[in-house]
N, C-alpha and C positions, 0 to 999 in steps of 0.2 A: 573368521580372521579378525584379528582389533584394527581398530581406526586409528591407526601410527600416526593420524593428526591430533588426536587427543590423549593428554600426556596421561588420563587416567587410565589404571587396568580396569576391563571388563570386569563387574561384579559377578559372583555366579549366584545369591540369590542369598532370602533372610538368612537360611540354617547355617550356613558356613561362616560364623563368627572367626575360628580362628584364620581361614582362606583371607577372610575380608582385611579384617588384620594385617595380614603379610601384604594385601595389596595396594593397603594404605599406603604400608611404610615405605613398598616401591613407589607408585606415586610420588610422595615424596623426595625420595631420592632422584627419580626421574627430573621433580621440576627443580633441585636444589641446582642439580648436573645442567640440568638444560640454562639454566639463566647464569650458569659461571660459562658453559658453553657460548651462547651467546655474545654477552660482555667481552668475552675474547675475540670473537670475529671485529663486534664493533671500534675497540680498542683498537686492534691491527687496520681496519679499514678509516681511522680516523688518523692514525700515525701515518699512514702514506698518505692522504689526504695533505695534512701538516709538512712531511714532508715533501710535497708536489708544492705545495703552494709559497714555502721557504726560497725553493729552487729558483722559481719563476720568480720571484721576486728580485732577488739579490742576481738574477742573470738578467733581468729587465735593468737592473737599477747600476750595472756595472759594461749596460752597452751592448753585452754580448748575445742580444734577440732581436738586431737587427739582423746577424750574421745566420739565423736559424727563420730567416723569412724570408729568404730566396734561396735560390741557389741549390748545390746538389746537397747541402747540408739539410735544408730544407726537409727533405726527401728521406735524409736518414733518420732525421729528430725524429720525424713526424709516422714513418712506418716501424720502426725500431719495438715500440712498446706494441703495437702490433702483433710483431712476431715474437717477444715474449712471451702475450696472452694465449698465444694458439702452441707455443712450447709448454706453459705449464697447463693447458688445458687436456693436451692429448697425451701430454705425458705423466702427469699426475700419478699414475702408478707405477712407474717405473721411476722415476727420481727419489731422491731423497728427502727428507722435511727437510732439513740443515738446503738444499740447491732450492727449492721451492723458494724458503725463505730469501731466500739470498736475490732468486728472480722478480719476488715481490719488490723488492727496496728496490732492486735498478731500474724496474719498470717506473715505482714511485719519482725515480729520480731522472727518468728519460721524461715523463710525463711533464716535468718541471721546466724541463730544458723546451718540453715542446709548446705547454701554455704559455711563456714570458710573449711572446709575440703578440698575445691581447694587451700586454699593456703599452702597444704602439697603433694601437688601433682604440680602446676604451680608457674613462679618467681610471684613476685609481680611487676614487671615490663609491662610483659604479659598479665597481669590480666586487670592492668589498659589501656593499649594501645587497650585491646579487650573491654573492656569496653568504650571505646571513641568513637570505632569505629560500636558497635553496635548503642551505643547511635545517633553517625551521621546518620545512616542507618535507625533509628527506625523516626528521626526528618522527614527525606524524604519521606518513605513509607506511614507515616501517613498525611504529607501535601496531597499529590502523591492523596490519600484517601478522603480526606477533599475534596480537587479541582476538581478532575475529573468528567466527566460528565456521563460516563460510569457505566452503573450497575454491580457491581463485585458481584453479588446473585448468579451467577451460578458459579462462580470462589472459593466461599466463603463455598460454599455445597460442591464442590470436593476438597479442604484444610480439613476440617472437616472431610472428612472421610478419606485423606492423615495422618491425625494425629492418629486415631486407627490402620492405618495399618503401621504407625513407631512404635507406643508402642509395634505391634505385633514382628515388626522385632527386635526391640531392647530384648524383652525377648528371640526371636529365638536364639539370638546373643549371649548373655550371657550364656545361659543355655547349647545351642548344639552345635552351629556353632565353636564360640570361634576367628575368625575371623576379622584378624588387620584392612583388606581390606574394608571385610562386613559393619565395623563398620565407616571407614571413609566413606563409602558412603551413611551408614545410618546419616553421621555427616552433610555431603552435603544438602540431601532433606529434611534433619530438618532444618536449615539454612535457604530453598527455602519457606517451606510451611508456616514458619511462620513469614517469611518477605511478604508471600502475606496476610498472617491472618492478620498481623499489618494493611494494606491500605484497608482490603474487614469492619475489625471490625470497623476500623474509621469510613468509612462511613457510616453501620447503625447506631453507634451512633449516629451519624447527623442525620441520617432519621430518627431513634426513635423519638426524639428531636423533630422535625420537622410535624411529623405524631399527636403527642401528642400535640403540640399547637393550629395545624389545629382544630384537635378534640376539644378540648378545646371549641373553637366558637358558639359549637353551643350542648356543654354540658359541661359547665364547670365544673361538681361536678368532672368531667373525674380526675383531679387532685389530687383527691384522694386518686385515686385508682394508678397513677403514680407519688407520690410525687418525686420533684425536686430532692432532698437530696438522693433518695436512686438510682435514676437516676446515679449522678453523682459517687457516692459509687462502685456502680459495675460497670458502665463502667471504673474504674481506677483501679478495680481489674482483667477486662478484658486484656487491654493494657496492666499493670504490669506483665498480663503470657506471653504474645507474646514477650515484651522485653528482661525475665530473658530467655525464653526457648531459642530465638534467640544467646541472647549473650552467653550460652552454649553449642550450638552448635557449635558458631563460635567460642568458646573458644576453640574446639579442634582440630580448625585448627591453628588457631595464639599461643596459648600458647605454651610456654618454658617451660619443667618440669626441676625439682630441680634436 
C-alpha cells in the first residue's frame, strides 16, 4: 500500500525507466494539484477570518456588543455558529457545495457578531497585537505541518481528546472553581493543544488530498463522492477553529483590559 502522506509514487526499481517516467510526471502533478489545493483552503479560511474580524469591529464600534453580552441574545450569538459547525460537519455529504459555502460565511459572520464583545473587555491595541501574533504562530505551525515528515496521528488523537477535557475544565471553572489561577492554566494548554491541532490538521488535509487523488487512479468516479469544492470548504472551516480558539486563548494572556 503507498504512504498517502507522501506525495511521491512508490518507485518500482532501476529497469523501469519508462514506469519511473509516468511516475514522475504524476508526482508532479500530484504536488502542482496539491499546493493550488491548499492555497484554496488557506484563501477561504483567511477570508472568514477577515470577515469575522470586520464584523466585530464595526458591531464593537457602532454599540451594538453591548446588546450581545447579556441577555437571551447572548445565548444565540454565542451557540449559533455552534450549530452550524455540527450541521456542515454531519452533513457534509448530503448538502450542496453552493449550502456549505453559503454556511461557511454566516458562521464567519455569526462568529463576528459573537467576538465584538472582547472589545468591551480588551484595548484594541491588544486585540490587534494578539492577533498578529497568533496569526505568525498559526503561518509556522501550519508550514511546520505541511513539511514535516513525521506522522502527528498519534499526537492529533491525544489533542482531540485534550480539547474535551478543557471544555470539561472550563465549565469546572466557571460554575464551581471560580478560580483566577485554574483559569490561566486552563488559558495556557488551550494555547498548547491547539497550536499542535493547527500542524497535526494541516497535515491530514495534505493526506486527505493526497490519499483521494491516489484513489482517483484507479477509480475515478471516487470524485464524486469527494468533490474538490467541499474538500476545500471544510478544511478552511477546520483551520478557521484552530486559529480563532488559539488566538483566544492567547488573548488572555497578552490582552490589556479597559
Amino acid at each position: 500500500m503507498a504512504d498517502w502522506k507522501d506525495p511521491r509514487p512508490t518507485q518500482t526499481g532501476f529497469g523501469a525507466s519508462p514506469s519511473l517516467n509516468g511516475e514522475i510526471a504524476s508526482s508532479e502533478v500530484f504536488d502542482a494539484g496539491l499546493r493550488q489545493h491548499m492555497l484554496s483552503i488557506y484563501n477561504y479560511m483567511a477570508s472568514g477570518v477577515l470577515l469575522t474580524g470586520i464584523v466585530a469591529l464595526l458591531t464593537a464600534r457602532s454599540g451594538l456588543a453591548v446588546t450581545f453580552a447579556s441577555g437571551p441574545l447572548m445565548w444565540i450569538v454565542a451557540l449559533s455558529p455552534l450549530a452550524i459547525v455540527f450541521g456542515m460537519s454531519f452533513g457534509q455529504n448530503k448538502l450542496s457545495t453552493g449550502t456549505l459555502q453559503a454556511m461557511f460565511w454566516a458562521f464567519a459572520v455569526l462568529m463576528g457578531l459573537s467576538l465584538s464583545t472582547i472589545f468591551l473587555v480588551y484595548t484594541g491595541a491588544s486585540i490587534a497585537a494578539t492577533f498578529f501574533a497568533t496569526a505568525g504562530a498559526f503561518a509556522g505551525l501550519s508550514l511546520f505541518g505541511y513539511t514535516t515528515k513525521k506522522n502527528l496521528s498519534a499526537m492529533g488523537t491525544f489533542l482531540t481528546m485534550g480539547v474535551f477535557g478543557l471544555i470539561i475544565a472550563m465549565l469546572l471553572n466557571a460554575f464551581f472553581f471560580k478560580s483566577a489561577g485554574f483559569d490561566l492554566a486552563i488559558s495556557f494548554i488551550g494555547v498548547l493543544i491547539f497550536a499542535g491541532l493547527t500542524a497535526w490538521d494541516t497535515q491530514k488535509l495534505k493526506g486527505n488530498y493526497l490519499a483521494i487523488q491516489q484513489a482517483k487512479m484507479t477509480n475515478p468516479a471516487i470524485v464524486q463522492a469527494y468533490p474538490i469544492g467541499k474538500q476545500v470548504i471544510m478544511g478552511a472551516l477546520t483551520l478557521y477553529l484552530d486559529f480563532i480558539n488559539m488566538f483566544l486563548f492567547l488573548l488572555r494572556f497578552m490582552g490589556s483590559r479597559d
